[in-house]
N, C-alpha and C positions, 0 to 999 in steps of 0.2 A: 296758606295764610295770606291774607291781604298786608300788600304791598303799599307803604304810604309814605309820603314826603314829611319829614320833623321839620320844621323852621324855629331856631333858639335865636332871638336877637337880645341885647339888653348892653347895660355899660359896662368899661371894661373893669378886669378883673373878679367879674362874678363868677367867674367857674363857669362859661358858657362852655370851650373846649374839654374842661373834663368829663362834664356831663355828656356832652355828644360824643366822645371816645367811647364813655361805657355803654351810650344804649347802642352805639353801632357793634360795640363788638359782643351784646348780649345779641341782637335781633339779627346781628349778620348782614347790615347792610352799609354804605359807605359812609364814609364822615372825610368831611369837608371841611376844613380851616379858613373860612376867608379873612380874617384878621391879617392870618399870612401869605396870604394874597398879595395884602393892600402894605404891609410891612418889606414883601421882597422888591414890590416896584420902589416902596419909599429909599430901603439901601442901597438899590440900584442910583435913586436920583442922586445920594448921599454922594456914593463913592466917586460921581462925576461932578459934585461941585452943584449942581444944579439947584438945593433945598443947605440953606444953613441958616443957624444966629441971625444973619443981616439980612436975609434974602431969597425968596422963594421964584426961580426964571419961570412959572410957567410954561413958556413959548418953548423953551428947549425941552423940558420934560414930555408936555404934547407929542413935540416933533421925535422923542425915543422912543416914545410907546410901541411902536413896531418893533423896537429891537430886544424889546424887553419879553423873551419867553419864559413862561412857567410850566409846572408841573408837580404833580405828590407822586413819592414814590415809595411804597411802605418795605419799612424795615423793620425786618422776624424778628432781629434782636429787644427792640423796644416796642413794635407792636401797635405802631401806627404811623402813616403813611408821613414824610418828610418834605418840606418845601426843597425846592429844586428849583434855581435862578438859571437863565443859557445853563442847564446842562451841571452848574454846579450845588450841592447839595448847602442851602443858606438857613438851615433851623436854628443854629447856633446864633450865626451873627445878628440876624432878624427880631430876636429875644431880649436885646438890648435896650437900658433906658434911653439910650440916646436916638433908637429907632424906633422908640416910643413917642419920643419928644418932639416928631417929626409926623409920624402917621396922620395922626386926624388931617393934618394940613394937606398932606396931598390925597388924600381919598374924600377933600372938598372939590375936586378938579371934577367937574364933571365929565369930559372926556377919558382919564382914568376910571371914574366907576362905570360909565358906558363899555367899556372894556373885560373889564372885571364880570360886569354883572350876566353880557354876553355868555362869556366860557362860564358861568356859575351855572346858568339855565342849562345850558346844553349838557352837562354834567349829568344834572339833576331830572332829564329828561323821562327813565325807565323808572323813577320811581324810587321804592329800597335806600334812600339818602338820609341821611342830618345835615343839615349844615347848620353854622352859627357865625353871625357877624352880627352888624347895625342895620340893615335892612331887607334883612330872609324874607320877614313875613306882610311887610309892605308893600319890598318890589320886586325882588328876585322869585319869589314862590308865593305870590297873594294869592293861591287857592291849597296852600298845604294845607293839610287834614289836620295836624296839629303841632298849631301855634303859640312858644313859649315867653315869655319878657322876664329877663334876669334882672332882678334890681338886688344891692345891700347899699349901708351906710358909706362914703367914702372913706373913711375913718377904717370900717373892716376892709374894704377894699382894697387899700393904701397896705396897712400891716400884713396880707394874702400876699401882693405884691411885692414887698419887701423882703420878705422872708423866703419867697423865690428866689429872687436875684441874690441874697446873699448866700443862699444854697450853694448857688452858681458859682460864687467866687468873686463874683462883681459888687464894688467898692460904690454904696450907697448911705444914703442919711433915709433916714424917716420924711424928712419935711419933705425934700426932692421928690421922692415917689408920691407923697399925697399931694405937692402942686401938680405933677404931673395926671394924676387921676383925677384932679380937678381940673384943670386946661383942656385935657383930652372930654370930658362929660363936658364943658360946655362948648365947644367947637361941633362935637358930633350933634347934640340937642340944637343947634343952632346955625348948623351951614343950611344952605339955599335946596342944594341936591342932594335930596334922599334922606334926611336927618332922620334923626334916631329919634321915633316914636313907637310906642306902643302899638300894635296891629288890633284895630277892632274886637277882634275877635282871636286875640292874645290871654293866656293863663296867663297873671302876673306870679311870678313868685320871688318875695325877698329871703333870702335866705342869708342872710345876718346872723342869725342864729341857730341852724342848721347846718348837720355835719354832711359830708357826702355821700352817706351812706343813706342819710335817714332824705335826700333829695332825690337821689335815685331811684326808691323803691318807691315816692311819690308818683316819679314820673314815669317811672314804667308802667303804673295801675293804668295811669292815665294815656299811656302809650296802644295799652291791652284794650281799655274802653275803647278806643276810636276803631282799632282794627276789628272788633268785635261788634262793633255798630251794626 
């Protein structure tokens, strides 16, 4: 069977990661988080001070990007691959609102996403991949085979959102996460490099009102159509 690159970009909390878990682990091929990518640099800056409330250094975050190694590394137990900062396993702490509240700001750095997008390509090199962030089908893979854009209301967005985190155990309001899914959509729609737009020749799909069940069998017809072209 023909082998194809998926590119899923859109705002956050659409379900872009769960979609791309199921068609990797239906087609057998790798799936790619870069959200958590762009989230284990940002807790990295956190923990040193570098990004907070009053102030974002720049010049020092630059200057650590070398020290900053990643990697996924899947675990049997849950059944998909795990962000791993220097060697420590960071899925848990990287899930936080407060390393939400943070994100878009440094993955406006363009020397960060020049990083980032580097190791994405090289990833994605043999083909057999998903991946999903804010610029798959732009920058990182502008010739996948098929290209997704995730949209809903921020409003459904927000309550997806929130109803994770309090899964979690983590001590949130409602308003909090929908200013957040709102700050984070207009920073990513509106930084200089690489912003989050729709790919040309992007499926749009709002699913606002669609369950995950009934989005997956969508995209897998549509998954079937391309490989069968």
């Amino acid at each position: 069977m023909k082998k194809i690159t998926i590119a899923i970009d859109g705002f956050s909390s659409t379900g872009k990661s769960t979609l791309a878990k199921q068609l990797a682990t239906k087609l057998g091929y790798v799936y790619v988080d870069t959200g958590a990518m762009y989230r284990a640099v940002t807790y990295y800056m956190m923990q040193n001070g570098w990004v907070t409330d009053n102030a974002l250094d720049k010049e020092a975050i630059v200057n650590a990007l070398p020290n900053v190694k990643l990697h996924f590394q899947f675990n049997a137990e849950l059944g998909f691959a795990e962000m791993y900062l220097n060697g420590v396993c960071v899925e848990q702490e990287i899930r936080t609102l407060e390393v939400s509240r943070f994100v878009s700001k440094i993955a406006e750095i363009s020397e960060v996403r020049a990083k980032l997008v580097e190791q994405q390509q090289e990833m994605g090199k043999e083909k057999a991949i998903v991946m999903d962030g804010r610029d798959i089908g732009t920058v990182v893979f502008p010739d996948a085979e098929l290209k997704l854009f995730m949209t809903a209301s921020a409003e459904t967005r927000a309550k997806r959102r929130f109803d994770e985190l309090v899964e979690k155990g983590q001590h949130v309001t409602f308003a909090e996460v929908l200013q957040n899914v709102q700050e984070r959509d207009y920073i990513d729609t509106n930084r200089e490099d690489s912003p989050l737009v729709k790919a040309s020749s992007a499926i749009e799909i709002d699913n606002s009102s669609m369950s995950k069940t009934e989005q997956f069998e969508l995209v897998l017809q549509m998954v079937q159509d391309v490989v069968n072209r």
